[in-house]
C-alpha positions as CSV (number, residue, x, y, z in Angstrom):
1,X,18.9,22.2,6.4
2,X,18.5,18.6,5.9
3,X,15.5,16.8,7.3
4,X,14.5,13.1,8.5
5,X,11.9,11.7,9.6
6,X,11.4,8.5,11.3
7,X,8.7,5.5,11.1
8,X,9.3,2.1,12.7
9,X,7.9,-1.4,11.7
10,X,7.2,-4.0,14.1
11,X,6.4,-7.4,12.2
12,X,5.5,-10.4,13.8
13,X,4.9,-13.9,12.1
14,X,5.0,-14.9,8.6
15,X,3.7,-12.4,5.6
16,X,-0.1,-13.9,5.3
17,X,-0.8,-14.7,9.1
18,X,1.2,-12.3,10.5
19,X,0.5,-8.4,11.9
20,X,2.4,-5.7,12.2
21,X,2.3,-2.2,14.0
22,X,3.9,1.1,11.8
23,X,4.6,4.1,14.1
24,X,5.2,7.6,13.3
25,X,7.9,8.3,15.6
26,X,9.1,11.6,14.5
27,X,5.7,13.3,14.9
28,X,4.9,10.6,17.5
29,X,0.7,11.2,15.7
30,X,-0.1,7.5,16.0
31,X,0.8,3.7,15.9
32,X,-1.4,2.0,12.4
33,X,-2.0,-1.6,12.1
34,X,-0.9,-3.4,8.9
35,X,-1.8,-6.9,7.9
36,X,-1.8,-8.3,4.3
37,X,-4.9,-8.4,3.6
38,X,-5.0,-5.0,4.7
39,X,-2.3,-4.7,2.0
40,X,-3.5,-7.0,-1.1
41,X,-7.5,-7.2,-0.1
42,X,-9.9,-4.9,1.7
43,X,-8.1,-2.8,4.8
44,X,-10.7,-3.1,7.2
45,X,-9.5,-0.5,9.6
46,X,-5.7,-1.3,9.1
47,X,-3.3,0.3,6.5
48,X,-0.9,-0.4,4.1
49,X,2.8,0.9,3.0
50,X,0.5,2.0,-0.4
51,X,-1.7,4.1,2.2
52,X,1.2,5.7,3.6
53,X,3.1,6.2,0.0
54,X,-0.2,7.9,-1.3
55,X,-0.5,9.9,2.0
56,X,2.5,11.2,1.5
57,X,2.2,11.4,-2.1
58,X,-0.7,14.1,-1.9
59,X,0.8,16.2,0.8
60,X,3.9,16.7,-0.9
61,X,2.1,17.4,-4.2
62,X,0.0,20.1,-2.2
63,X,2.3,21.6,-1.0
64,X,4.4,21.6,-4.5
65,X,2.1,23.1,-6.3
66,X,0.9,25.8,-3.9
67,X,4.9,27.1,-3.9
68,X,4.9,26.8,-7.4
69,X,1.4,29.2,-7.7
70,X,2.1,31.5,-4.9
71,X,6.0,31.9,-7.2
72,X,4.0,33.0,-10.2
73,X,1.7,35.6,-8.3
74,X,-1.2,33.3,-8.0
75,X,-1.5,31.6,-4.9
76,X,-4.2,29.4,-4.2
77,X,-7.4,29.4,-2.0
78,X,-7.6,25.6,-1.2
79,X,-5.2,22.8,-3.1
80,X,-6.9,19.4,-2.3
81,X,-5.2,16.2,-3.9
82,X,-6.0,12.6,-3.6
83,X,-3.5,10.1,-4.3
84,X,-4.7,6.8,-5.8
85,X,-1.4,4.5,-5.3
86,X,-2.5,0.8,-7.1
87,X,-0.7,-2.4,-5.9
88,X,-0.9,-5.9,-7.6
89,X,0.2,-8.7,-5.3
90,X,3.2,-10.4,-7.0
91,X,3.8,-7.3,-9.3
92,X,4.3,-4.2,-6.9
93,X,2.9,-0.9,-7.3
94,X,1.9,-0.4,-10.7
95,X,0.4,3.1,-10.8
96,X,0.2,6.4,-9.1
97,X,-2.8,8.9,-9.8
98,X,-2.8,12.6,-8.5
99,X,-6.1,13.8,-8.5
100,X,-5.9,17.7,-7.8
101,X,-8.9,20.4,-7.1
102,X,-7.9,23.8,-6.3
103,X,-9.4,27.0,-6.3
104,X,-6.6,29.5,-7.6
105,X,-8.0,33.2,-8.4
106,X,-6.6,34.9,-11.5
107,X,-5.5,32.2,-13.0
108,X,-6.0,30.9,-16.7
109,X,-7.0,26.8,-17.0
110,X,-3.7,26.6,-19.0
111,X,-1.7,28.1,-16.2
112,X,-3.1,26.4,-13.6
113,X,-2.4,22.8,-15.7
114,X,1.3,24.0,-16.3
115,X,1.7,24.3,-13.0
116,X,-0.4,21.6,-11.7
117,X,2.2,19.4,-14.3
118,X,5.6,21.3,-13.4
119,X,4.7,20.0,-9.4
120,X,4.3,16.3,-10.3
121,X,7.5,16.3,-11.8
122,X,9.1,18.1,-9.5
123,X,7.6,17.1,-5.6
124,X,10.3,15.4,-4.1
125,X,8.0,12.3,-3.4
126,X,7.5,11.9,-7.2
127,X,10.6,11.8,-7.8
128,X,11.2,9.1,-5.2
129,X,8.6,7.1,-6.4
130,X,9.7,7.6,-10.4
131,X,9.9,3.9,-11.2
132,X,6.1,4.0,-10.8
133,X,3.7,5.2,-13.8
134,X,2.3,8.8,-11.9
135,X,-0.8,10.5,-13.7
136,X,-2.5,13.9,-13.1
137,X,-5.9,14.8,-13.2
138,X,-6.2,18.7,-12.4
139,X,-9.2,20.6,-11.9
140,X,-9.3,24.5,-11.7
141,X,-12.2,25.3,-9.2
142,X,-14.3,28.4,-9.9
């Protein structure tokens, strides 16, 4: 069954003096502030669509690669990713980085990077976001 989810801008004045509000109106968790300088300097307290891409970037990794490990008979203890996105004002987003830590019993290092690999290719946010360079750093816990 097909899923969508919902988030609504509200923009008001021009790019550099103007604010906006993002809400999450599917979950209905919260209304975020975004600004740009929020966006192309320092967020102070507000976020940015790179926030939100890199937010939803490590959750789906997560969850990827915890399917993919619980499929081969290993599932993990803990899976924590950070997602690094990079934007350059006047170029776009110009990198991705998928930091991964997990803690995954019985598992050889070489497994675990196989798998750590096979979910960066295949989360459905990577994908989404292909016309971006994405890199993986993954750590197997002890």
């Amino acid at each position: 069954m097909a899923t969508t989810r919902i988030a609504t801008t509200n923009w008001e004045g021009s790019l550099m003096e103007g604010a906006g509000t993002v809400s999450l109106d599917s979950s209905g968790v919260g209304k975020f502030d975004v600004t740009w300088p929020s966006r192309a300097e320092e967020a102070n307290g507000r976020t940015s669509p790179e926030e939100l891409i890199a937010a939803a970037h490590s959750s789906c990794f997560s969850m990827a690669l915890s399917h993919g490990l619980a499929g081969a008979g290993t599932p993990p203890q803990t899976v924590q990713t950070q997602a690094s996105v990079t934007f350059q004002p006047g170029e776009g987003i110009t990198g991705i980085v998928l930091n991964v830590k997990a803690r995954v019993p019985g598992i050889s290092a070489e497994d675990f990077q196989k798998a750590a690999q096979a979910a960066k290719e295949n989360c459905p946010v990577s994908k989404a976001l292909a016309g971006a360079p994405i890199s993986l750093e993954a750590e197997l816990l002890d």
